[in-house]
VEXKE-882389 format. One line per 5 residues: number of its first residue (from 0); for each residue x, y, z of C-alpha. Coordinates in Angstrom, 1 decimal. Example, Ala and Ser with C-alpha at 12.3 -4.5 7.8 and 13.67 -1.06 7.14 Angstrom:
<rs>
0> 12.3/-4.5/7.8  13.7/-1.1/7.1
</rs>
This chain:
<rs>
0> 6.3/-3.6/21.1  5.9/-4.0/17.6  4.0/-6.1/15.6  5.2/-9.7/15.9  7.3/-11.1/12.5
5> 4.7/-14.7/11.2  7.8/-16.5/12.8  7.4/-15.2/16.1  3.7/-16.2/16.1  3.6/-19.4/15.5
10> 4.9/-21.0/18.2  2.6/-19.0/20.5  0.1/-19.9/18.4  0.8/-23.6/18.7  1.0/-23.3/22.4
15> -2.5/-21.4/22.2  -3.7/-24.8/20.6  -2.1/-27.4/23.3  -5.2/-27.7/25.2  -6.6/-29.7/21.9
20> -9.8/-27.5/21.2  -10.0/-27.0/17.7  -10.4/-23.3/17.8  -10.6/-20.4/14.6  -8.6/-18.0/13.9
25> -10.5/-15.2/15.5  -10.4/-16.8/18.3  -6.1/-16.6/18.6  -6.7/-12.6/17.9  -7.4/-11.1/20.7
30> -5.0/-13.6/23.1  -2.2/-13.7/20.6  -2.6/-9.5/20.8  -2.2/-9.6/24.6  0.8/-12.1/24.8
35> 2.6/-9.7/22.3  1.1/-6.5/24.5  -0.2/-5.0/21.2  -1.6/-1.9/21.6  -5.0/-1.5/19.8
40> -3.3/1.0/17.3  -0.8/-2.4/16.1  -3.9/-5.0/16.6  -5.9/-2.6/14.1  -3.3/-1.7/11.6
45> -3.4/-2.2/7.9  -1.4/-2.6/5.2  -0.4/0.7/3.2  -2.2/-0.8/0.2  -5.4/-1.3/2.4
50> -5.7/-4.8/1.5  -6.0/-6.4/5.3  -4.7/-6.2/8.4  -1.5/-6.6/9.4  -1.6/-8.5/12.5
55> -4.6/-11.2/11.5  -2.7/-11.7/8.2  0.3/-12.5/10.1  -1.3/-15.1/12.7  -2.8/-16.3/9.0
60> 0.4/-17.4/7.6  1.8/-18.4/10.8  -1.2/-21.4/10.9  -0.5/-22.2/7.6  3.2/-22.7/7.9
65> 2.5/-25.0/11.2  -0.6/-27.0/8.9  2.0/-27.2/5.9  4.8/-28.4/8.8  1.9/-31.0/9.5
70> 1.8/-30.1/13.6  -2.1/-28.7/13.3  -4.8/-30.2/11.3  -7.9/-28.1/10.1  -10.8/-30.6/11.0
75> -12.8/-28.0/9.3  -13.1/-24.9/7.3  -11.3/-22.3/9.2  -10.7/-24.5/12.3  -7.3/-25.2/13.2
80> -6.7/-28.5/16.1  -3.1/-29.3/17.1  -1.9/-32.9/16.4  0.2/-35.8/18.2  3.3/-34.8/16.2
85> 2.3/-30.7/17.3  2.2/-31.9/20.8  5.1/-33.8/20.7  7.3/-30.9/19.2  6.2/-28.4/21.9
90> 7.2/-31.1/24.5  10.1/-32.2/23.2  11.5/-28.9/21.1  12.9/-25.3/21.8  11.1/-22.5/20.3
95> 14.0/-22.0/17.9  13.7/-25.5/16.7  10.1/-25.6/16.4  10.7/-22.6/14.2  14.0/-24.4/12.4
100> 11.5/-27.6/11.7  8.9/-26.1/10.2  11.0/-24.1/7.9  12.3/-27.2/6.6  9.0/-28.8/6.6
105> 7.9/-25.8/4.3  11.1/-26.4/2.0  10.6/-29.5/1.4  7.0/-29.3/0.3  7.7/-26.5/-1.9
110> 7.9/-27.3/-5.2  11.3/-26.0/-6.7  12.2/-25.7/-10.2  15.9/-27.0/-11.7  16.5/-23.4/-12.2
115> 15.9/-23.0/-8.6  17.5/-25.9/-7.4  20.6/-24.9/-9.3  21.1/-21.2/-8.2  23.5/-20.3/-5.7
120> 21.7/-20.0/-2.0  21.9/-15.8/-1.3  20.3/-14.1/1.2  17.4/-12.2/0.8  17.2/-8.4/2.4
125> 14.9/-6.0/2.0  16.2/-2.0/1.6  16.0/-1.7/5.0  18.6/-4.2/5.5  16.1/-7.0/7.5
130> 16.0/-10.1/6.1  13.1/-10.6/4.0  12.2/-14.4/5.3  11.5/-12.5/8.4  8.0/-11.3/6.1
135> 5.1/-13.4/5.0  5.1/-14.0/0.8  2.1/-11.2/0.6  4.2/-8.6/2.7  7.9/-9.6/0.5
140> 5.2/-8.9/-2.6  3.8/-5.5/-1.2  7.6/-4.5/-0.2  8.6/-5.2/-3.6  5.3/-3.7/-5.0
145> 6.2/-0.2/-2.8  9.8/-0.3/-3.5  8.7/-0.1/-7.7  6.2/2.1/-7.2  9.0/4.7/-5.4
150> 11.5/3.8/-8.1  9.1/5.0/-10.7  8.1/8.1/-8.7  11.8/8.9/-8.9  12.0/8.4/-12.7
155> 8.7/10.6/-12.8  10.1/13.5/-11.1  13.4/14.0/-12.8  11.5/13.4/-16.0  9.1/16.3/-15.0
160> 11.9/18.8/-14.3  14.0/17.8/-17.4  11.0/19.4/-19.1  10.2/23.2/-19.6  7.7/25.3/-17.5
165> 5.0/25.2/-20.7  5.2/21.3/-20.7  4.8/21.1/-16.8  1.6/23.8/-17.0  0.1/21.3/-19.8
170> 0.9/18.0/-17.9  -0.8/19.3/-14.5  -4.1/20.3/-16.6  -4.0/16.6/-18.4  -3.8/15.2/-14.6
175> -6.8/16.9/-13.2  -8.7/15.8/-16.1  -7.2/12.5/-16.1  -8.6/12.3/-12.7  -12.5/13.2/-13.3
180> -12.2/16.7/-13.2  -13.5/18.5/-16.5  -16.0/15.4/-17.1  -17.2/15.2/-20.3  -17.2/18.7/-21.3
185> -15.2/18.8/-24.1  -12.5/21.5/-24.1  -12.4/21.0/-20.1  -8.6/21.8/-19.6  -7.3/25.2/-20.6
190> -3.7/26.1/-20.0  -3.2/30.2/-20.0  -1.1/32.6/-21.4  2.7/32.0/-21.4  2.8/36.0/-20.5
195> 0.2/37.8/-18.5  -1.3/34.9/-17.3  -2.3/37.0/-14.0  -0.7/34.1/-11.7  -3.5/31.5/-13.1
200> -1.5/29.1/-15.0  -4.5/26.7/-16.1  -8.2/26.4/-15.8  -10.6/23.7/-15.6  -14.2/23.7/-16.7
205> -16.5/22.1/-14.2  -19.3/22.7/-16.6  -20.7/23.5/-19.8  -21.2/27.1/-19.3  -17.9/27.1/-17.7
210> -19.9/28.8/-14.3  -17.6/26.7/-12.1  -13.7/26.9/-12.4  -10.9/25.3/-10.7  -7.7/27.3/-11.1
215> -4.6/25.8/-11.4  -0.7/27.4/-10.5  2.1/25.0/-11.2  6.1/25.9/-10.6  8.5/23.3/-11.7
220> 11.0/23.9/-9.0  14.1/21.6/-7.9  12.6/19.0/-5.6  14.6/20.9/-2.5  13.0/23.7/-3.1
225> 10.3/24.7/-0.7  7.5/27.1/-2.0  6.8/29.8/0.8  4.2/31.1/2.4  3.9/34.3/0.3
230> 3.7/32.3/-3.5  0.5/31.0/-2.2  -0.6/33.9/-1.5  0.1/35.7/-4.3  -2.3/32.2/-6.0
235> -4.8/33.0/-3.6  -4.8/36.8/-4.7  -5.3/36.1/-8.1  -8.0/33.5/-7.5  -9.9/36.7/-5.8
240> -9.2/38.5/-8.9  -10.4/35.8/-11.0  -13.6/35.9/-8.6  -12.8/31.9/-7.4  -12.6/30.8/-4.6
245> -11.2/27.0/-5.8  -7.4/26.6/-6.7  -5.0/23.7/-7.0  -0.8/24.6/-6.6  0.9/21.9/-7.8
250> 4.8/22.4/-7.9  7.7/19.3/-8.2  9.1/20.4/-5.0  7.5/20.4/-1.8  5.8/23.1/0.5
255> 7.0/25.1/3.4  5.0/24.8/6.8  4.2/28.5/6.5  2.5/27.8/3.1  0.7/25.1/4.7
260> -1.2/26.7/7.7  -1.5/29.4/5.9  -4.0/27.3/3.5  -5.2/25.5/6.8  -6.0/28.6/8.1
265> -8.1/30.2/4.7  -11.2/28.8/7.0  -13.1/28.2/4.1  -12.7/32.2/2.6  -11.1/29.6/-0.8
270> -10.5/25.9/-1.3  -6.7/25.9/-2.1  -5.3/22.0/-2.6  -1.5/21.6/-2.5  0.3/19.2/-4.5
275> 3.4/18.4/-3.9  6.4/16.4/-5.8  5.8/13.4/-4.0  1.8/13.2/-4.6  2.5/14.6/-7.9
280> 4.3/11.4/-8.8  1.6/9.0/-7.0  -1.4/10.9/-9.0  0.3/10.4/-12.6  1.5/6.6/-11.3
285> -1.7/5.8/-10.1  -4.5/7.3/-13.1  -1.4/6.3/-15.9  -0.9/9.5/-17.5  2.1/8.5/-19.2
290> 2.6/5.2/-18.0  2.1/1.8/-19.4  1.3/-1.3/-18.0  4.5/-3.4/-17.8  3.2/-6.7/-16.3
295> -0.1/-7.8/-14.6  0.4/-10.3/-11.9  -2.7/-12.1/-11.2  -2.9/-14.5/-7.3  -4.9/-16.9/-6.4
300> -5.9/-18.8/-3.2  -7.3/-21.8/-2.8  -11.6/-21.3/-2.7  -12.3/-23.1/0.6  -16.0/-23.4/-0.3
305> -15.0/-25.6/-3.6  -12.7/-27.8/-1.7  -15.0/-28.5/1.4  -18.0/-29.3/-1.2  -15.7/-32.5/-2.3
310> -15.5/-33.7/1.3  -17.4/-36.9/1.3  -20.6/-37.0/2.9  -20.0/-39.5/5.9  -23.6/-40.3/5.4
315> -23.5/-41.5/1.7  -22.2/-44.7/2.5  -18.8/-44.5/0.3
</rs>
């Protein structure tokens, strides 16, 4: 089964709290995982981004849609208790309505803007075609945040190829040292020979005295173009000539599985690194050679430890 939608968790979750201990979050994990027959690879996995995981987010949002519905109170930080009115929806309520209530709940304590309350009502789907109130806000924002960052890879890559061979060997050297490689050492990057460049297309000085070398073959190819076995061969020939055992082949286009075991199968006789278009594009995206900062989006949530130091003090007497 896959991992359960926030939606499909929160009833559980509510049920999970009908007993009326107040209970954290943690302790929904591991029950919520078995209801849902999660196998430990879903109850473990992140986000793409790295920034959490999946399935504890989820339950995360699911509480705070049924606290902002007002069917669970949080007696305490991070402690979650169900209420009369919580009680009296599970009782009373299908699934689907307990679902349909705190959606409207939600709505109506959502502050809306006229803009907002003026547009047209359309619905929301993702590029996969599912309907994007099926994901928490922080998943809608990394789908949208992913779906960019592909867009831009796109633009990258037919950028790249409307440029000559030359431009691509000089791009690839600015990347490497865009990405720490060369250091300080001024002059780090080199880009060879247009003609009897002996199958080394650029060179990178590791240091000073220029005793360690990375080597560098790049073929702007159509992106369906798959470099075989044999071109990487040829890279790791003149590496030998060269008297290196370090090389990076980056191309536009992508590799063939010969050319891949092949390299897996060097057994450490040279270090060969194989970039293809797609990593191409996430390496210059991600160190901004070339790119500019369009727009910074800062979030915030609440700081718990703030807000539970203006609790009063049922001691003080006020």
């Amino acid at each position: 089964m896959a991992i359960p939608r926030f939606d499909e968790i929160r009833v559980q979750a509510l049920r999970m709290l009908e007993n009326g201990n107040p209970l954290k979050m943690k302790d929904l994990l591991l029950p919520l995982a078995a209801h849902f027959n999660l196998t430990e690879e879903e109850l473990n996995a992140m986000y793409p981004s790295g920034n959490g995981h999946i399935f504890y987010d989820r339950i995360s949002w699911a509480l705070s849609y049924l606290y902002l519905a007002q069917l669970i109170d949080k007696p305490q930080r991070g402690i979650y208790r169900i209420n009369p009115k919580g009680e009296e929806m599970l009782a009373t309520r299908t699934p689907e309505q307990i679902n349909a209530y705190v959606e409207k709940k939600v709505q109506e304590r959502t502050p809306k803007s006229k803009k907002t309350e003026n547009a047209p009502k359309a619905k929301s789907l993702s590029l996969d075609g599912s309907d994007s109130k099926d994901l928490t806000p922080q998943e809608n924002l990394y789908r949208s945040f992913d779906n960019i960052r592909e867009s831009i890879f796109s633009e990258i890559l037919a950028t790249i190829i409307g440029k000559t061979p030359r431009e691509f060997e000089r791009l690839v050297v600015k990347l490497l040292q865009s990405m720490g490689y060369g250091g300080e050492i001024k002059d780090s990057g080199l880009v060879t020979q247009a003609t009897n460049d002996g199958g080394i297309d650029g060179i990178i000085k590791e240091d000073i005295l220029g005793f360690g070398r990375i080597y560098i073959q790049a073929k702007r190819y159509a992106l369906n173009h798959a470099i075989p076995r044999d071109e990487v061969q040829k890279f790791v020939g003149a590496l030998a000539v060269a008297q290196s055992n370090k090389g990076v082949f980056i191309t536009t286009s992508y590799f063939s599985k010969g050319a891949e075991d092949y390299v897996r199968g060097l057994n450490g006789s040279a270090t060969i690194v194989l970039i293809d278009g797609s990593k191409l594009a996430e390496y210059i995206y991600d160190f901004g050679l070339g790119m500019q900062s369009e727009q910074v989006i800062e979030i915030k949530k609440l700081d718990a430890d703030f807000w539970d130091s203006m609790e009063d003090d049922p001691h003080s007497g006020n």
